[in-house]
C-alpha positions as protocol buffer text, in pm:
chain_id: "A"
residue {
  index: 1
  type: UNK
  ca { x: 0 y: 0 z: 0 }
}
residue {
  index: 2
  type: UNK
  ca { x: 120 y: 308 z: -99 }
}
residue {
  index: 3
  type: UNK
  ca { x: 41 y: 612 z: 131 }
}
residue {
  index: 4
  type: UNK
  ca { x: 105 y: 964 z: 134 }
}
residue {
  index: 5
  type: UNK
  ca { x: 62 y: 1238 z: 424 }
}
residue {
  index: 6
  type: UNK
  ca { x: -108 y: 1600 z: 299 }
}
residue {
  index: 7
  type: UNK
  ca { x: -103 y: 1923 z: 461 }
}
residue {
  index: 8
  type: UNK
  ca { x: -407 y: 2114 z: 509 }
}
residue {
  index: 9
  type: UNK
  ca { x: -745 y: 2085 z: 741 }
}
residue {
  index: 10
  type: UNK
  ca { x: -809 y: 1734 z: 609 }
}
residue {
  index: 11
  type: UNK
  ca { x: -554 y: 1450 z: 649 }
}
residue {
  index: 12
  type: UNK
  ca { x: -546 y: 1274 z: 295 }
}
residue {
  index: 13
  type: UNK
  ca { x: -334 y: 955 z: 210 }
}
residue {
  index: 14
  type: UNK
  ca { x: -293 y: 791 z: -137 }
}
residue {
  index: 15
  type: UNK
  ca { x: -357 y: 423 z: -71 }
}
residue {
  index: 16
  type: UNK
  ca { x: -434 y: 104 z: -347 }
}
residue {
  index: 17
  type: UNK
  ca { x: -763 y: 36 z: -416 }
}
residue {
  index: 18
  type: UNK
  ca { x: -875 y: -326 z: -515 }
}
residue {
  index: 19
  type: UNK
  ca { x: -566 y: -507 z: -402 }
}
residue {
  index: 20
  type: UNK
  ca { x: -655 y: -874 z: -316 }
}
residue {
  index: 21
  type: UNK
  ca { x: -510 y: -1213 z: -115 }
}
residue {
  index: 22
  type: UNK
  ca { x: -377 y: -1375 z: -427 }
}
residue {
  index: 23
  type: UNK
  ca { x: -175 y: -1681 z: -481 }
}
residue {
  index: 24
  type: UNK
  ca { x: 169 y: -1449 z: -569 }
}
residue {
  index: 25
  type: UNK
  ca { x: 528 y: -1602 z: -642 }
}
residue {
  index: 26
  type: UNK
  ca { x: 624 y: -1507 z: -265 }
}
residue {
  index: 27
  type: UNK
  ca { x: 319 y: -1638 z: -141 }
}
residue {
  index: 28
  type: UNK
  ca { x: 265 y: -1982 z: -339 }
}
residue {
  index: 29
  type: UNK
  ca { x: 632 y: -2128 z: -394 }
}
residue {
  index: 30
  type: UNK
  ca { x: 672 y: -2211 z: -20 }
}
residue {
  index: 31
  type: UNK
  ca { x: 878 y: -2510 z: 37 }
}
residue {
  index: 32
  type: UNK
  ca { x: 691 y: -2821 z: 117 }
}
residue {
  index: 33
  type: UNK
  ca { x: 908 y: -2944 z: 444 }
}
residue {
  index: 34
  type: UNK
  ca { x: 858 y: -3326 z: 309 }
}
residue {
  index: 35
  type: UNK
  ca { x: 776 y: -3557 z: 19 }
}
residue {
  index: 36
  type: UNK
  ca { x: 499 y: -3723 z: 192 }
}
residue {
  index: 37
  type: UNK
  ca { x: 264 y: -3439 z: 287 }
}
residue {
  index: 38
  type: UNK
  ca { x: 200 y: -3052 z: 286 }
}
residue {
  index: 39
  type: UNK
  ca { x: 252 y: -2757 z: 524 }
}
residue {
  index: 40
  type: UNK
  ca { x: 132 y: -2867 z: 849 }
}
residue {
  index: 41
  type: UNK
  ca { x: -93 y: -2590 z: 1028 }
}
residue {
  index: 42
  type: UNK
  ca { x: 85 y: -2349 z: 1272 }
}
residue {
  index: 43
  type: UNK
  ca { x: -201 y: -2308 z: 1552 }
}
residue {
  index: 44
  type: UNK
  ca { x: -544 y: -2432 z: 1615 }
}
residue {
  index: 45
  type: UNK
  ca { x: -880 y: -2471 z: 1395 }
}
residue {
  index: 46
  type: UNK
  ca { x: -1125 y: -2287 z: 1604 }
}
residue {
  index: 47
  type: UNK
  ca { x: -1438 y: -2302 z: 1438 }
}
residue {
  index: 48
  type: UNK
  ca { x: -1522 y: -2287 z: 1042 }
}
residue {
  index: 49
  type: UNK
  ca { x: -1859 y: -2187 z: 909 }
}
residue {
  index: 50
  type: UNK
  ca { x: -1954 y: -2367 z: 602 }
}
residue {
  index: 51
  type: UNK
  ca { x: -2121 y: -2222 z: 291 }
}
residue {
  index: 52
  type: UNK
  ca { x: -2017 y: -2468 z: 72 }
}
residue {
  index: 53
  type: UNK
  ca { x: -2176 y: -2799 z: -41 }
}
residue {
  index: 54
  type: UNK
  ca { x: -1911 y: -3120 z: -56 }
}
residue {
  index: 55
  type: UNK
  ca { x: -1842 y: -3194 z: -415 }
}
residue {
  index: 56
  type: UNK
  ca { x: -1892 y: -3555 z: -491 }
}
residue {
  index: 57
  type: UNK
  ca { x: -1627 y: -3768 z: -501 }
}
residue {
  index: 58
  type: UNK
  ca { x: -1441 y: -3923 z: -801 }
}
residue {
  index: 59
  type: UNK
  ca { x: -1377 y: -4337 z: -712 }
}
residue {
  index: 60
  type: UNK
  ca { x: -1005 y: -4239 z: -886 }
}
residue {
  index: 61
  type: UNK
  ca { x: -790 y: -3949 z: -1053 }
}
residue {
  index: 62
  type: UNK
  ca { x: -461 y: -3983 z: -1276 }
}
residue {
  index: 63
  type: UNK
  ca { x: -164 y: -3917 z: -1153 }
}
residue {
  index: 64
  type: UNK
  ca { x: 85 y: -3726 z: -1313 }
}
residue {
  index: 65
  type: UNK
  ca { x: 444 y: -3644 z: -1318 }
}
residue {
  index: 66
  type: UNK
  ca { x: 642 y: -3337 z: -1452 }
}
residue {
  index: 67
  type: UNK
  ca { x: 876 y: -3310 z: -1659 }
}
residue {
  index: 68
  type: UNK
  ca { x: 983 y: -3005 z: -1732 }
}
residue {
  index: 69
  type: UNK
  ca { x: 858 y: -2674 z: -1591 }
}
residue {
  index: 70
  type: UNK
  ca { x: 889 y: -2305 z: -1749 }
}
residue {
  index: 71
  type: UNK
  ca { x: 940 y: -1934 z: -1602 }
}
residue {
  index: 72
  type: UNK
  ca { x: 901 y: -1611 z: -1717 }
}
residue {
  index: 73
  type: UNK
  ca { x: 964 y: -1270 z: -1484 }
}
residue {
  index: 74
  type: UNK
  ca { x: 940 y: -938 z: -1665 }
}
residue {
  index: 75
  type: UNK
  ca { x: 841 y: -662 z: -1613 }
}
residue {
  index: 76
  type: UNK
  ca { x: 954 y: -280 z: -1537 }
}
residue {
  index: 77
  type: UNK
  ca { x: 833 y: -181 z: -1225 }
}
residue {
  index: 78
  type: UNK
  ca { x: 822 y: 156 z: -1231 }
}
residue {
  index: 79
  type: UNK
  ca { x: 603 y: 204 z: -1547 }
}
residue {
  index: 80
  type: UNK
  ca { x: 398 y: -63 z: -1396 }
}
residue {
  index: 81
  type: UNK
  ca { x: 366 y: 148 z: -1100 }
}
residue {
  index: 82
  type: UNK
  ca { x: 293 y: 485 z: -1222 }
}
residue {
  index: 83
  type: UNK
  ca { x: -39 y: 664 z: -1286 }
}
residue {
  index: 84
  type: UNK
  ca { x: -218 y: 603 z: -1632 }
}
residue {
  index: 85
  type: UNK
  ca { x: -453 y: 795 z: -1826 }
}
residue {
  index: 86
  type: UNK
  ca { x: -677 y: 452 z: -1906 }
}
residue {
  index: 87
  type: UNK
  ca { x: -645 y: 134 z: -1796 }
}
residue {
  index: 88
  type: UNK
  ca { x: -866 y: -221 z: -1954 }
}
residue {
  index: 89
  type: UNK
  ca { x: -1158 y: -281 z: -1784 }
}
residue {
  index: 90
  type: UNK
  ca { x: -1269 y: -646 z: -1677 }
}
residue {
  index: 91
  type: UNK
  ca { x: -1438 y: -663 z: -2046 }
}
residue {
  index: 92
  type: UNK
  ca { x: -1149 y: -601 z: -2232 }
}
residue {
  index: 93
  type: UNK
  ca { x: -871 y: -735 z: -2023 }
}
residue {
  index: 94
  type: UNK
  ca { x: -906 y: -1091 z: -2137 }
}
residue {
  index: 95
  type: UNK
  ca { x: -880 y: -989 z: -2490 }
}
residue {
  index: 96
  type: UNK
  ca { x: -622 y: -804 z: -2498 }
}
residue {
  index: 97
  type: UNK
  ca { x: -410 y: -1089 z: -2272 }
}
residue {
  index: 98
  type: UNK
  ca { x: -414 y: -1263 z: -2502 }
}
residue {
  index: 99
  type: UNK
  ca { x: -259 y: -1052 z: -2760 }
}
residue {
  index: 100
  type: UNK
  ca { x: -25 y: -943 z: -2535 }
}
residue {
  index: 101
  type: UNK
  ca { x: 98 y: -1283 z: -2448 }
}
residue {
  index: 102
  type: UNK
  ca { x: 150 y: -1353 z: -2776 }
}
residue {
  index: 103
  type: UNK
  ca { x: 539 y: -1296 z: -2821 }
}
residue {
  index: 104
  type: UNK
  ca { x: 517 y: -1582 z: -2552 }
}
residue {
  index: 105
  type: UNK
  ca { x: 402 y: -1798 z: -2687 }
}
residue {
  index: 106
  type: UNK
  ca { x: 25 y: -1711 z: -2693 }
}
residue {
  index: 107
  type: UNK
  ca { x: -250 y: -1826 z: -2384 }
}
residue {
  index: 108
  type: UNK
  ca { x: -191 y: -2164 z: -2310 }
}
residue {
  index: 109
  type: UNK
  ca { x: -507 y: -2370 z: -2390 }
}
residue {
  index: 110
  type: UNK
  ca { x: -487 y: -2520 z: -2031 }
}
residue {
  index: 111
  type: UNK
  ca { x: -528 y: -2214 z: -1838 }
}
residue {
  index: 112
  type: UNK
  ca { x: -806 y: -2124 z: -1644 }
}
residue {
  index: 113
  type: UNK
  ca { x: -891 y: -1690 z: -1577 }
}
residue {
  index: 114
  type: UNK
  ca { x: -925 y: -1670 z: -1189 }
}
residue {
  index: 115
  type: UNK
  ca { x: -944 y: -1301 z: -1186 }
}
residue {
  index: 116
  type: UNK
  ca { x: -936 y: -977 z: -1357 }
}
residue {
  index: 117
  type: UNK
  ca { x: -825 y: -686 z: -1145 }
}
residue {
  index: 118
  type: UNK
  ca { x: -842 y: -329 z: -1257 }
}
residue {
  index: 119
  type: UNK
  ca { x: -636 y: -152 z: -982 }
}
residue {
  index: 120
  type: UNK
  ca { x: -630 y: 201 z: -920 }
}
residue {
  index: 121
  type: UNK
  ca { x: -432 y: 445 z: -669 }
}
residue {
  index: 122
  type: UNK
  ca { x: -704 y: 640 z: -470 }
}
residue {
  index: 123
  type: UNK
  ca { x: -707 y: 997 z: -253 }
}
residue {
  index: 124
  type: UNK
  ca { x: -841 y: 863 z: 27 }
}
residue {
  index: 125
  type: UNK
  ca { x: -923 y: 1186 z: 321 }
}
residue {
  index: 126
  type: UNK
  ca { x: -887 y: 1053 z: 631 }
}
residue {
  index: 127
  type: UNK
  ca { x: -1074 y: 1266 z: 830 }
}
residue {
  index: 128
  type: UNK
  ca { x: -1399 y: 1205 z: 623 }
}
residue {
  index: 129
  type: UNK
  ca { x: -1270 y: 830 z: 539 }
}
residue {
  index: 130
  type: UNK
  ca { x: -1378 y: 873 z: 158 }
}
residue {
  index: 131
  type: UNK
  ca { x: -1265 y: 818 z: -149 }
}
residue {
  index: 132
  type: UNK
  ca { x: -1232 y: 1186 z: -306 }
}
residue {
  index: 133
  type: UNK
  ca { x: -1046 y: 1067 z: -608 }
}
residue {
  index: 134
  type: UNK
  ca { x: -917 y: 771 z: -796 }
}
residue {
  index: 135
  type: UNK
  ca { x: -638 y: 752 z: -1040 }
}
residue {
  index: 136
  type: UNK
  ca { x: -603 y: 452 z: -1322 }
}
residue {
  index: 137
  type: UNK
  ca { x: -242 y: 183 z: -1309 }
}
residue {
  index: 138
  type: UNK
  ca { x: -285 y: -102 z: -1392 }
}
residue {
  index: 139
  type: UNK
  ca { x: -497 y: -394 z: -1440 }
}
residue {
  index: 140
  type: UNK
  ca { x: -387 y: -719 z: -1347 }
}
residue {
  index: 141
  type: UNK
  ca { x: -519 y: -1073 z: -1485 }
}
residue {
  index: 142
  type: UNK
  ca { x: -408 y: -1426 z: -1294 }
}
residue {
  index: 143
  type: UNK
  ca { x: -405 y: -1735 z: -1430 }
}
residue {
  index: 144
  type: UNK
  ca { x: -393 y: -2104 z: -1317 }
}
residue {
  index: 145
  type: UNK
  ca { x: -326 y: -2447 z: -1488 }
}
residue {
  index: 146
  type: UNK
  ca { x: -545 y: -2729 z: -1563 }
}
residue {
  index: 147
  type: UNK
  ca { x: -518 y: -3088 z: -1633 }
}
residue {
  index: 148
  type: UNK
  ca { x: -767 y: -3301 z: -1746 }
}
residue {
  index: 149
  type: UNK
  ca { x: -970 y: -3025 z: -1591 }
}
residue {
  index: 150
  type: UNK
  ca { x: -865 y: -2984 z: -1281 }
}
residue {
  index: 151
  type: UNK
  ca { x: -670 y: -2694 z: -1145 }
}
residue {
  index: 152
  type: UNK
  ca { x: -277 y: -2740 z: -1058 }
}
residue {
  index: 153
  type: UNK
  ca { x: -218 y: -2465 z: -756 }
}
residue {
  index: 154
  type: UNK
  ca { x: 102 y: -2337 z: -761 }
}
residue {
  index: 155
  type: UNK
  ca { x: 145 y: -2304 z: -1137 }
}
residue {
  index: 156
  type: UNK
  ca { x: 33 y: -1942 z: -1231 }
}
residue {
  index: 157
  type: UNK
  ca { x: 15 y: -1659 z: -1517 }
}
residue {
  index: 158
  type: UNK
  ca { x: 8 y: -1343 z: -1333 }
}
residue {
  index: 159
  type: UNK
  ca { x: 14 y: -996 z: -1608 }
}
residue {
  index: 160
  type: UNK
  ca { x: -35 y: -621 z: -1590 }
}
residue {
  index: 161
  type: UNK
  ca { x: -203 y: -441 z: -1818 }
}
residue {
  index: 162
  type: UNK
  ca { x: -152 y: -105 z: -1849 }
}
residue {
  index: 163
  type: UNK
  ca { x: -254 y: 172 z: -2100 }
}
residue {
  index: 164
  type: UNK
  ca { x: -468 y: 19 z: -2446 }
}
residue {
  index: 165
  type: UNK
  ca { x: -356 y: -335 z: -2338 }
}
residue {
  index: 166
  type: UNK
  ca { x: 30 y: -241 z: -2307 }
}
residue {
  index: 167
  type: UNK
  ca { x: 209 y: -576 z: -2117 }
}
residue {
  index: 168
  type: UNK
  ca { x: 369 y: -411 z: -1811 }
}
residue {
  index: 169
  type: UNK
  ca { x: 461 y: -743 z: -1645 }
}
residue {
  index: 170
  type: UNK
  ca { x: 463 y: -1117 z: -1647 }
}
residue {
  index: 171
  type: UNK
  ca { x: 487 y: -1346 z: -1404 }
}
residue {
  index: 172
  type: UNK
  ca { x: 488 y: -1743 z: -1507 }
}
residue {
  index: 173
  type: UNK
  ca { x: 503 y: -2041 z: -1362 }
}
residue {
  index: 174
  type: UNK
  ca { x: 393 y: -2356 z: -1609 }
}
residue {
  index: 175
  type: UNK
  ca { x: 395 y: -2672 z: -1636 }
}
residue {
  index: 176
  type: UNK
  ca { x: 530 y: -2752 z: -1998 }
}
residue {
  index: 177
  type: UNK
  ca { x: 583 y: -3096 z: -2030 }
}
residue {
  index: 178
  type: UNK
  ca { x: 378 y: -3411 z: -1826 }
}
residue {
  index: 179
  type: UNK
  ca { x: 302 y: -3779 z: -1849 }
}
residue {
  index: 180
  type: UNK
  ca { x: 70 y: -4017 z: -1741 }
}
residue {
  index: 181
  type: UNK
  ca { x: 179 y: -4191 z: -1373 }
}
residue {
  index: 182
  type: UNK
  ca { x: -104 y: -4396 z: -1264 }
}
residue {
  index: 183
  type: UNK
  ca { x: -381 y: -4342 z: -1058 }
}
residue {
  index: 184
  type: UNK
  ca { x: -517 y: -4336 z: -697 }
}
residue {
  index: 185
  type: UNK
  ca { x: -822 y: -4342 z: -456 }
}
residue {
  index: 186
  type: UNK
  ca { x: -883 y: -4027 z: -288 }
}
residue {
  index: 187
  type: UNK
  ca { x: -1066 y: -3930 z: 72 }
}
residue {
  index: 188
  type: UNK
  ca { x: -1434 y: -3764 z: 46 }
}
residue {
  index: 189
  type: UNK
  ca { x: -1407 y: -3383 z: 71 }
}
residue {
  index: 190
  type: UNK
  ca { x: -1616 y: -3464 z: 389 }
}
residue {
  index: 191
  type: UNK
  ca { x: -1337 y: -3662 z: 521 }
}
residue {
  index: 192
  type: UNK
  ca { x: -1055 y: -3397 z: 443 }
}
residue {
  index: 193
  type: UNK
  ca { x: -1253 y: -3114 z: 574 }
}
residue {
  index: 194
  type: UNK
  ca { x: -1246 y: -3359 z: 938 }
}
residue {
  index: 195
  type: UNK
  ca { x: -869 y: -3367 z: 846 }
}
residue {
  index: 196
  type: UNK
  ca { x: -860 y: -3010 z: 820 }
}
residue {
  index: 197
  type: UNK
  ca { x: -1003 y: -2946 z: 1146 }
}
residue {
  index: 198
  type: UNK
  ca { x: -786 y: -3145 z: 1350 }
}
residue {
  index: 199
  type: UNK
  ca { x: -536 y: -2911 z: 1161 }
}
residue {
  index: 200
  type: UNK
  ca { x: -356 y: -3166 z: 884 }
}
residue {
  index: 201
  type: UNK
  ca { x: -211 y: -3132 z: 656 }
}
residue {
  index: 202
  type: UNK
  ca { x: -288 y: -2790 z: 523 }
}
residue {
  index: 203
  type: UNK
  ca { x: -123 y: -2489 z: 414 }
}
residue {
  index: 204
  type: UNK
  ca { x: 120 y: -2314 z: 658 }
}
residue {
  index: 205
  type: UNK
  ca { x: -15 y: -2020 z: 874 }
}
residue {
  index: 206
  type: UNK
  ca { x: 113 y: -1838 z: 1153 }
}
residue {
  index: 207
  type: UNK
  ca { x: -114 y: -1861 z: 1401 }
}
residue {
  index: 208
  type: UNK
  ca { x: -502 y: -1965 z: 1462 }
}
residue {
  index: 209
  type: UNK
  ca { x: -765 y: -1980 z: 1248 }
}
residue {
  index: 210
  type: UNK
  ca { x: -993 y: -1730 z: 1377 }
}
residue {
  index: 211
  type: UNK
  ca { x: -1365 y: -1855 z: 1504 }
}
residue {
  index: 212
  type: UNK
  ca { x: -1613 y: -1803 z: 1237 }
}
residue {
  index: 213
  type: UNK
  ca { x: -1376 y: -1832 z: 939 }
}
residue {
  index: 214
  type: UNK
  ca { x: -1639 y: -1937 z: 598 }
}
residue {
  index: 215
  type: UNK
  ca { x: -1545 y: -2186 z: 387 }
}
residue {
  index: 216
  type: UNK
  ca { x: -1670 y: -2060 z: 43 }
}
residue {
  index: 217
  type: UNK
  ca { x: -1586 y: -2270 z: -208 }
}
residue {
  index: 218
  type: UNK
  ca { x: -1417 y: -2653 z: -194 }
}
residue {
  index: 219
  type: UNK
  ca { x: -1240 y: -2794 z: -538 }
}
residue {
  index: 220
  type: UNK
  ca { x: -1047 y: -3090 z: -595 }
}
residue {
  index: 221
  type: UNK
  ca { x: -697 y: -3038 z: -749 }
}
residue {
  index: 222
  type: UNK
  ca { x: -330 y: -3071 z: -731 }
}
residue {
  index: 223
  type: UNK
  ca { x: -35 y: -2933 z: -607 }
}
residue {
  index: 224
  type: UNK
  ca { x: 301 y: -2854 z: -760 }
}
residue {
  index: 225
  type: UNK
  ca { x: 594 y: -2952 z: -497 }
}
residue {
  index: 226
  type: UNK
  ca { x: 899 y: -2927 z: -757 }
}
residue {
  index: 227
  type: UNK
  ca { x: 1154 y: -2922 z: -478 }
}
residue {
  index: 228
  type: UNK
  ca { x: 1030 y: -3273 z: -323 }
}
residue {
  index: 229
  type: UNK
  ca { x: 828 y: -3491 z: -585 }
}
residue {
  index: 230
  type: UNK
  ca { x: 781 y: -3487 z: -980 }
}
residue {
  index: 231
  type: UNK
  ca { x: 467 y: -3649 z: -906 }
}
residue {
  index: 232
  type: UNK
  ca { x: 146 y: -3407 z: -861 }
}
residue {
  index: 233
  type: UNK
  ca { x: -70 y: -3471 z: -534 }
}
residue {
  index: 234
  type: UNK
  ca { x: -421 y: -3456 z: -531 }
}
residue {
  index: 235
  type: UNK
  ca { x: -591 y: -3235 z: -272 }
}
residue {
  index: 236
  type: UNK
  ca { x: -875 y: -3041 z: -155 }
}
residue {
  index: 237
  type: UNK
  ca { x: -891 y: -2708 z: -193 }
}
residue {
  index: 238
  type: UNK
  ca { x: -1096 y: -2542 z: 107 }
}
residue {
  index: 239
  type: UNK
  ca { x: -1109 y: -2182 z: 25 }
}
residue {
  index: 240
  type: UNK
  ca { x: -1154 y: -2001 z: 381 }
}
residue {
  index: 241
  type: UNK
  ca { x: -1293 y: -1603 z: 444 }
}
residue {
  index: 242
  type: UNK
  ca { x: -1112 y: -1537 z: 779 }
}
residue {
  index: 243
  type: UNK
  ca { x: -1182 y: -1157 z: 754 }
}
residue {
  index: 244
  type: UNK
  ca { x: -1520 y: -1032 z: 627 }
}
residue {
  index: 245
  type: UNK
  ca { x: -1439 y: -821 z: 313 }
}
residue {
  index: 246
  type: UNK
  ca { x: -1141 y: -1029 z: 212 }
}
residue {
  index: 247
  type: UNK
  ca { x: -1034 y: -1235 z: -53 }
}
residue {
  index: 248
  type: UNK
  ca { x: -1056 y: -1636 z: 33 }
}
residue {
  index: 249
  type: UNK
  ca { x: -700 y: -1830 z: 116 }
}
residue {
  index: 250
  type: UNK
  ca { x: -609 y: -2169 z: 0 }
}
residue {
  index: 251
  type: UNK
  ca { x: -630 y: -2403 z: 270 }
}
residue {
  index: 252
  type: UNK
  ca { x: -464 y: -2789 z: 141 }
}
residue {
  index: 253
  type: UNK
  ca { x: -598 y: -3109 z: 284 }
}
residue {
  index: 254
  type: UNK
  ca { x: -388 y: -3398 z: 101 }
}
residue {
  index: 255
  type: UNK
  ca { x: -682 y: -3593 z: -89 }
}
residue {
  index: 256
  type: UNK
  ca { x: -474 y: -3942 z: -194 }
}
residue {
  index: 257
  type: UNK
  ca { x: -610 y: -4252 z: 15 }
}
């Protein structure tokens, strides 16, 4: 968040609007401490409120193991950064992705649009807490893999956008080669979501779960551990509202039986 102090009778800050808990590079290449299972939970499951029904469960899914793995990171930051006199809406964005990510290679047929983010610097007045102006930078698209129709978390296409659908920066993370490695059983998304409140098995956090946390959404899918298996693991996907007004965070509940 970007801020800014102003002198006068009203105290006025510049701060980001639309910013959201995504799955980032920093935030989605964490380590995996072992081959055999994911982040363990740092702190206690409260309570989770569900909103979500369980998806039915497949009797098997393929496994599948990578082979190769590619990354892009470009980008100039400070032209990303800076104010713009126009930026692509939500409509456009798409679109012009994929023209822009052309010299690339074009829009891999595998990926799946998450989210479309037209973000904006704002003068915010903190005495009146309002919104007195906003000021156009960039609109940001994300991006994950699928196989066989199911996403792969931790592989992601993450662009800016900036003026008539000008490619500010990339960010990607793709699996480009894969083969057939079998197949396997996998728990109920009942059964993980009892795993997941005993705390196993899912993604790192510091700290509790707060009470009241919603569970909005629940996928199966896999996740990319490149530093301790080629082979992709199956899990559930609980995505969890711990602040009202906030973007949902992965939590990971290995799914293999």
């Amino acid at each position: 968040m970007y801020c800014s102090a102003l002198a006068g009778i009203l105290a006025i800050s510049l701060v980001i609007l639309g910013s959201h808990c995504l799955d980032t590079p920093s935030s989605t290449m964490d380590a995996v401490p072992n081959g055999n299972s994911l982040p363990k939970l740092q702190g206690g499951v409260d309570q989770f409120v569900i909103e979500s029904a369980f998806p039915s469960t497949p009797a098997s899914i393929p496994l599948y193991s990578v082979k190769s793995v590619e990354n892009i990171q470009e980008g100039n930051e400070k032209k990303s950064m800076s104010i713009k006199n126009s930026i692509p809406t939500s409509s456009e964005a798409p679109s012009l992705a994929k023209t822009a990510l052309e010299k690339y290679g074009g829009l891999p047929t595998d990926a799946r649009l998450d989210d479309v983010i037209p973000l904006y610097i704002s003068k915010y007045n903190l005495t009146t807490q309002t919104v007195e102006e906003k000021y156009p930078q960039r609109t940001q698209l994300l991006y994950t893999q699928q196989i066989e129709g199911m996403p792969v978390y931790r592989t992601r296409i993450n662009i800016m956008l900036g003026e008539n659908g000008e490619l500010l920066d990339i960010y990607k993370h793709w699996i480009s080669s894969y083969e057939y490695a079998g197949k396997t059983s996998v728990i109920s998304a009942e059964e993980g979501f009892e795993e997941l409140k005993k705390g196993k098995t899912t993604a790192k956090l510091q700290g509790s779960i707060p009470e009241g946390t919603r569970i909005t959404d629940i996928e199966l899918g896999y996740y990319l551990d490149e530093q301790n298996s080629d082979i992709l693991k199956p899990v559930w996907v609980y995505k969890a509202v711990m602040v009202p007004g906030t973007e949902p965070f992965n939590l990971y509940v290995n799914a293999a039986q």
